[in-house]
C-alpha positions, 0 to 999 in steps of 0.5 A, spaced: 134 545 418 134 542 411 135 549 406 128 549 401 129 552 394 124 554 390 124 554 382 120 555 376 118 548 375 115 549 367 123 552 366 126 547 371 123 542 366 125 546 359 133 546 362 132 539 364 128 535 357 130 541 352 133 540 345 139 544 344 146 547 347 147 552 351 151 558 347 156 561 352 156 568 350 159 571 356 167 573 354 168 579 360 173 584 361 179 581 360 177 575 354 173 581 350 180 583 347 181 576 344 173 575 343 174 581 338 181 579 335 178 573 333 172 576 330 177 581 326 176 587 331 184 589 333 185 592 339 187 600 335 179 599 334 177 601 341 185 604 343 188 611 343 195 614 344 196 607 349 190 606 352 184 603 352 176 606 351 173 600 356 166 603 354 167 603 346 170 596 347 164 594 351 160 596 345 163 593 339 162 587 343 155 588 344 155 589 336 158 582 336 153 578 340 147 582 338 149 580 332 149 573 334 143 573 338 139 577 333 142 571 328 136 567 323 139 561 326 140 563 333 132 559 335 131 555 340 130 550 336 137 549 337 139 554 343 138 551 349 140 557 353 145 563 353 149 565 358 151 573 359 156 577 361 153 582 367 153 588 362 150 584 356 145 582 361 144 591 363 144 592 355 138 591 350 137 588 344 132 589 339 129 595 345 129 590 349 134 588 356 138 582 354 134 577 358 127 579 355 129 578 348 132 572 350 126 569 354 121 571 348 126 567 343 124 560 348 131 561 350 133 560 357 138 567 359 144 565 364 149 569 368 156 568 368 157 571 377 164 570 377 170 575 378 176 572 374 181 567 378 186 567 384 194 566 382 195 558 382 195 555 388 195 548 390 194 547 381 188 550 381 185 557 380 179 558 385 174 564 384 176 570 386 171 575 392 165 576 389 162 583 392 156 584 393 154 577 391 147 577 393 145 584 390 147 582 384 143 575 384 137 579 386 138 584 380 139 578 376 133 574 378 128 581 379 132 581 370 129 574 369 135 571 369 134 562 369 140 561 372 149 563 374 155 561 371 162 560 375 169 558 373 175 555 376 180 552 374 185 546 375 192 545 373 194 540 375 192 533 380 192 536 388 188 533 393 187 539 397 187 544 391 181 540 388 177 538 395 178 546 395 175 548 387 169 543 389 167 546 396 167 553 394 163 552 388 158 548 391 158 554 397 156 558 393 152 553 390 147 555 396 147 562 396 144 562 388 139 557 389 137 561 396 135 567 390 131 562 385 137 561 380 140 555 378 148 554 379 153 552 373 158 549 377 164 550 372 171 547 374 175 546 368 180 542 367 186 543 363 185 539 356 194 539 356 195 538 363 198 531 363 195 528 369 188 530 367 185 524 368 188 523 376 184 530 376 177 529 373 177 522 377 177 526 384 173 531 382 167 527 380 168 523 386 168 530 390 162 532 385 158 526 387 158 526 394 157 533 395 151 532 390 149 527 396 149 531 400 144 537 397 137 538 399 132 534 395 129 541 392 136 543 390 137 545 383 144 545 379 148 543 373 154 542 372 160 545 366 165 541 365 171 539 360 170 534 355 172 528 360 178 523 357 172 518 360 166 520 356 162 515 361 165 519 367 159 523 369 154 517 366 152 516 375 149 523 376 144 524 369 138 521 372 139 524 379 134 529 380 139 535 383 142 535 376 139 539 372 144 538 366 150 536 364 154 541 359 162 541 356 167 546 354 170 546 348 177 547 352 181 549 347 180 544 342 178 546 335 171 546 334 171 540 329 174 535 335 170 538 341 164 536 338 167 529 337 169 527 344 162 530 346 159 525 341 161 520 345 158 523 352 151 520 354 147 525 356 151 531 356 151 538 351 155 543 349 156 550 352 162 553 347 164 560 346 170 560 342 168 554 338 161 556 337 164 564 335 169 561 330 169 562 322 165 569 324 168 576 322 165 583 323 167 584 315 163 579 313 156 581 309 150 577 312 149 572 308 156 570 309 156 571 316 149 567 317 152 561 313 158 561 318 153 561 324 148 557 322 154 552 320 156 552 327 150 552 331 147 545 326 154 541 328 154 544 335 147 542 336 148 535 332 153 533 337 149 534 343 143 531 340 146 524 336 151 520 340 156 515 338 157 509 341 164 510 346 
């Protein structure tokens, strides 16, 4: 029997035809550490004789985002969505949780689920165990949470290792949308891998076909590198399992991603570090107001006004 999914049509519908991108605020345990270099917070900030304080490195953290989130120009005028690490959606902003704070700024709060990556294999980088996967899908849903986001990685062109990135992110596709969230299906492709192009051209093959496949009720987005074809993925924006199509900024400085994203029809950005770059925790509220605003205007210009490839 055909699996049925239920969502929230009048969110379904926000994701779908909003204005705006999405900000990917949701470095984890392993990327915090360069998220708060660049923000100017050195390691000796949360460190003592040798060792890491986890919990004073969350919060400095935290501090970051909330400013962020907490920013003038951080609307949904702009914003689209947000997408949390699992402590930033158990923590509060403003005395409210995360997700609460985000909802009533109009801003769709996402949840990225995924553990880290495996070593590589096949050239790619599959998704590692997630425990208890379904308890915190639950928990994310009972929060408020619109939808999830999960990353793997492909290196380099291989059949197989590609076949398997798609069929693990799709598998857990089901098992999201069976709580009433949204999958971000998230296979990156290294922007500096020299058979880049090879890779991205199956990989939208896979992803259309197990597109076809899914139920009519089905939900998902796509998270993707800027694709060297800009039109690559132009066949899935009217199919209505798709919700959105957004792109990582993959390394690129934050002026040349929202170049090549000009030039993709239908797709928005979702940027981290191109979204946080220029900020600093020195900085006084009007410098660091003017940095973000700055940020969010050509991020927002980028998905919104498109060029002609």
């Amino acid at each position: 029997m055909e699996a049925t999914y239920k969502f929230d049509p009048s969110l379904i519908k926000r994701a779908h035809e909003g204005r705006g991108f999405i900000a990917a605020l949701d470095q984890s345990g392993g990327s915090t550490p360069k998220a708060l270099a660049s923000y100017g917070v050195p390691e000796s900030a949360y460190t003592e004789n040798g060792v890491r304080d986890a919990k004073k490195m969350f919060d400095l953290v935290h501090a970051m985002r909330t400013r962020v989130m907490t920013s003038p120009s951080f609307t949904s005028e702009r914003i689209l969505g947000a997408i949390l690490f699992e402590q930033t959606m158990d923590r509060e902003v403003e005395g409210q949780p995360t997700p609460s704070y985000l909802k009533s700024k109009g801003i769709l709060p996402f949840l990225k689920i995924d553990k880290g990556l495996l070593p590589a294999e096949h050239g790619v980088r599959l998704m590692k165990d997630i425990p208890d996967l379904d308890e915190l899908l639950e928990r994310a849903a009972q929060k408020g949470i619109f939808g999830t986001k999960m990353r793997s990685v492909i290196d380099s062109f291989n059949e197989e290792g590609i076949v398997k990135i798609v069929d693990q992110q799709f598998e857990l596709a089901g098992r999201i949308m069976a709580h009433g969230l949204v999958p971000i299906i998230e296979p990156e492709t290294t922007v500096s891998s020299f058979d880049r192009i090879s890779s991205e051209h199956l990989l939208h093959h896979l992803i259309f076909e197990h597109v076809l496949r899914l139920p009519e009720s089905a939900r998902i987005m796509l998270k993707i590198s800027i694709p060297v074809d800009p039109t690559l993925y132009e066949d899935l924006l009217d199919d209505p399992r798709v919700v959105r199509i957004v792109a990582l900024s993959g390394g690129y400085p934050r002026e040349e991603a929202c170049g090549l994203l000009k030039k993709c029809p239908g797709m928005i950005a979702s940027f981290s570090r191109a979204l946080l770059e220029g900020l600093s925790a020195s900085q006084d509220e009007e410098a660091f107001e003017k940095t973000l605003s700055s940020s969010i205007d050509l991020i927002y210009d980028a998905s919104i006004n498109k060029e002609e490839c």
